[in-house]
One Martini backbone bead per residue (centre of mass of N, CA, C, O) as a GRO file, in nm:
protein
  154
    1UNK     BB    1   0.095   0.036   0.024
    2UNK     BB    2   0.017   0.381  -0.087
    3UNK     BB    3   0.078   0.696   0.103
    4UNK     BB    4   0.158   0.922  -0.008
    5UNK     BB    5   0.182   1.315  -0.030
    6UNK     BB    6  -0.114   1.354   0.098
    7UNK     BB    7  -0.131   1.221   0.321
    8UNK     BB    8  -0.123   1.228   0.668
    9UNK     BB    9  -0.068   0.960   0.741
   10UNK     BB   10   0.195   0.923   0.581
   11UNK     BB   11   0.349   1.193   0.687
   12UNK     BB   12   0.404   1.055   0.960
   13UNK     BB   13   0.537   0.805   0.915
   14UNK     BB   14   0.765   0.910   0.766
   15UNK     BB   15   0.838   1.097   1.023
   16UNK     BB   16   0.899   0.823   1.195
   17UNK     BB   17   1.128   0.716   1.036
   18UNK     BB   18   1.299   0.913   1.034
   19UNK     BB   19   1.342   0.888   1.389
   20UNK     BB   20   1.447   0.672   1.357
   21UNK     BB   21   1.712   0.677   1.163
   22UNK     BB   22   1.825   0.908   1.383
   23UNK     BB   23   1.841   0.679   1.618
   24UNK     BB   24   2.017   0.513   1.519
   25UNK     BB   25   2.251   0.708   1.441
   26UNK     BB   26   2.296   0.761   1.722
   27UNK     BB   27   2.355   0.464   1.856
   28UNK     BB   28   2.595   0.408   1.654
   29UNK     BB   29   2.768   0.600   1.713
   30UNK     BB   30   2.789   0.504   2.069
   31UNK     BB   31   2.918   0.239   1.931
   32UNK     BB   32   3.146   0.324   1.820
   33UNK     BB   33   3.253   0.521   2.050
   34UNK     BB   34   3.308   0.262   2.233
   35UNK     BB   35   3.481   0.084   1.994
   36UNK     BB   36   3.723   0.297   2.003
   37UNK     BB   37   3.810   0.291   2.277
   38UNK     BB   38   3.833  -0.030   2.299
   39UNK     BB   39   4.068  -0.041   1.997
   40UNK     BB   40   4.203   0.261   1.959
   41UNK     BB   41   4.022   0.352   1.681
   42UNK     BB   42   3.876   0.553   1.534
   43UNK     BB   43   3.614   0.634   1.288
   44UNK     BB   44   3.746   0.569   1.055
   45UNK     BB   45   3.858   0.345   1.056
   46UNK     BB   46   3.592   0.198   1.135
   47UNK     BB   47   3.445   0.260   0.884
   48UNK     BB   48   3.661   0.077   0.686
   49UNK     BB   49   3.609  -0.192   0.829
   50UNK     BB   50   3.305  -0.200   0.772
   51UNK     BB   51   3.352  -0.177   0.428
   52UNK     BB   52   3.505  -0.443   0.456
   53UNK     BB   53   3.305  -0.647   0.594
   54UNK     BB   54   3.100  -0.628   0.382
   55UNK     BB   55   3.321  -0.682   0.120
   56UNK     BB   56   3.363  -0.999   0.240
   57UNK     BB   57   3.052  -1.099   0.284
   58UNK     BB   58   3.055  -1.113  -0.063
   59UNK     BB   59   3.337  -1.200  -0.178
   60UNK     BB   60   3.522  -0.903  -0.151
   61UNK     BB   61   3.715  -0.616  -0.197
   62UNK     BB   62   3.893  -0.287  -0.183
   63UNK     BB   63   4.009  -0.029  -0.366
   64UNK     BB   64   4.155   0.218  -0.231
   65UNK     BB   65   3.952   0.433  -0.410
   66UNK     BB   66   3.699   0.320  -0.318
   67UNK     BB   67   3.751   0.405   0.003
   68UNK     BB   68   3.793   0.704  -0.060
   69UNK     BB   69   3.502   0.754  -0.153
   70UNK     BB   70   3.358   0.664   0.067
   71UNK     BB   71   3.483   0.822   0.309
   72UNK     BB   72   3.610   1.126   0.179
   73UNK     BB   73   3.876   1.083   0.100
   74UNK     BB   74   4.181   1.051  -0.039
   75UNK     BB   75   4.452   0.859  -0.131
   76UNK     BB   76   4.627   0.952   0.080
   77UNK     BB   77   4.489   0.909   0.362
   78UNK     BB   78   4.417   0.631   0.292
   79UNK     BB   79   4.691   0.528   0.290
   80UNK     BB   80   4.776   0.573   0.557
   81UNK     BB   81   4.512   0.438   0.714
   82UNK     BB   82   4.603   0.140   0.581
   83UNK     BB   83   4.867   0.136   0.714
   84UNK     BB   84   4.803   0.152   1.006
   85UNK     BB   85   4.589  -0.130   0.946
   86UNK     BB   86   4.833  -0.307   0.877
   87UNK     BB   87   5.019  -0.302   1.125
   88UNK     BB   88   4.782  -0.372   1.334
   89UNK     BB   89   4.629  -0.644   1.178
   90UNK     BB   90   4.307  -0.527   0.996
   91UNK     BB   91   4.472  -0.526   0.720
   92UNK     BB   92   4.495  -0.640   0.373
   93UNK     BB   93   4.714  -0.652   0.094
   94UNK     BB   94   4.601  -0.756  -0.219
   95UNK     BB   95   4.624  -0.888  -0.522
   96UNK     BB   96   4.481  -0.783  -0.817
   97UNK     BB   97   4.382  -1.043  -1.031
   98UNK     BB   98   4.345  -0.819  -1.312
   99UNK     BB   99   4.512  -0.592  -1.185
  100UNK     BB  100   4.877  -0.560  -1.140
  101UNK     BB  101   4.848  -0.241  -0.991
  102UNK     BB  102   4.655  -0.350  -0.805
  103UNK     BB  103   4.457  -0.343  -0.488
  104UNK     BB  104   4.327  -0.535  -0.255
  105UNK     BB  105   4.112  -0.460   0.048
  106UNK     BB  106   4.101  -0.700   0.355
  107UNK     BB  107   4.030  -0.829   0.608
  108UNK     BB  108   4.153  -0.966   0.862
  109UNK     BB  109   4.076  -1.297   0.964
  110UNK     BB  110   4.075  -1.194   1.279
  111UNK     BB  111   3.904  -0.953   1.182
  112UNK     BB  112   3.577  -1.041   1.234
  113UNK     BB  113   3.255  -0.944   1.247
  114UNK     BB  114   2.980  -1.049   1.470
  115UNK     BB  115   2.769  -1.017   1.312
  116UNK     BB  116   2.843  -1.300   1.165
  117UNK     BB  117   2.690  -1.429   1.409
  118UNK     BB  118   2.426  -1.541   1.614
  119UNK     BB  119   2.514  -1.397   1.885
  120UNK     BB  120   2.429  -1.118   1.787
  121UNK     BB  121   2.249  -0.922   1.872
  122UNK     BB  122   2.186  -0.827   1.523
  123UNK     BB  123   2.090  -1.110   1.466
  124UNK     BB  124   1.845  -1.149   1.685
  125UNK     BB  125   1.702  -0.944   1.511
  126UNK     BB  126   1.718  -1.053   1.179
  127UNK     BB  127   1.622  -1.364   1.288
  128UNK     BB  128   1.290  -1.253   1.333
  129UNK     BB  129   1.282  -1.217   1.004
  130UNK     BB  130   1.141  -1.201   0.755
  131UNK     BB  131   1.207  -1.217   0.398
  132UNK     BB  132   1.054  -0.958   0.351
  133UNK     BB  133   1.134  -0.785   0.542
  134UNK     BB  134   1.416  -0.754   0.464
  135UNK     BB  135   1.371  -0.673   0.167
  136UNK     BB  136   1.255  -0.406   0.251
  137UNK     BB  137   1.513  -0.302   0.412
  138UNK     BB  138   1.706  -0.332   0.168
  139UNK     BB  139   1.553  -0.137  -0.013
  140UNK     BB  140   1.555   0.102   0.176
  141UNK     BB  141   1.884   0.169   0.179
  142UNK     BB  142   1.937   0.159  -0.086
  143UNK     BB  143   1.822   0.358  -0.101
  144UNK     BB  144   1.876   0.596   0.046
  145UNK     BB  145   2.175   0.623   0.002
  146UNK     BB  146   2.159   0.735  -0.275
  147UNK     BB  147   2.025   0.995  -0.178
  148UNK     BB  148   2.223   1.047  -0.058
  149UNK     BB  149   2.480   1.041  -0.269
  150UNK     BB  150   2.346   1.293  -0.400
  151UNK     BB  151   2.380   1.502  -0.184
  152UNK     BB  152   2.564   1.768  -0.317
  153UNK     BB  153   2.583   1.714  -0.657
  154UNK     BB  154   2.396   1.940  -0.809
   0.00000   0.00000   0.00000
């Protein structure tokens, strides 16, 4: 049932979702830094482990250029970046299969994300969803990133 954006009710419920989507954006920057101070690196560091155990569980790495477009900074940068998570052990660069020049980079292997686990809170709440639950979270957030990935590109 699509609530259009005239009707009252539909206004509304949208308007829930944002604060729902505000909600969790709060609760989980509290749980980054907590997990940050708990594991000694940054927030862009959290953040790149993010997007490698994300493309780790595709059975897929990102190349440099890919990670430092997705955090927003320099290839300069990420290059520190990555210099210093692969020093204390938490990302390695292999070559890339099929071009000689380029690298991928993935989580060690003695760093996968807990949520890859059933015993982890957030697969508790996954595992009580219906596959169509499912496909419907998947689908508004992968809109919702595009939706973001364009503001302020116009």
């Amino acid at each position: 049932m699509n609530l259009g954006p005239s009707t009252s009710a539909g206004a509304l419920l949208r308007a829930d979702v944002l604060t729902a989507l505000n909600d969790y954006r709060a609760a989980e920057t509290a749980m980054l830094r907590r997990t940050r101070a708990a594991r000694g690196h940054g927030e862009t560091d959290a953040l790149a482990l993010r997007y490698l155990q994300d493309a780790s569980r595709r059975g897929e790495g990102l190349r440099p250029t890919e990670l430092a477009h997705r955090l927003g900074l320099s290839t300069a940068s990420v290059t520190s970046l990555v210099d210093r998570l692969v020093r204390i052990g938490l990302v390695r660069r292999d070559p890339h299969p099929s071009d000689r020049r380029s690298t991928l980079l993935h989580c060690a292997e003695d760093h996968e994300s807990p949520a890859g686990t059933d015993e982890h809170p957030i697969m508790d709440v996954l595992n009580g969803m219906s596959f169509e639950q499912l496909r419907t979270i998947q689908d508004f957030l992968q809109r919702m990133r595009h939706a973001l990935d364009q503001l302020g590109r116009d």
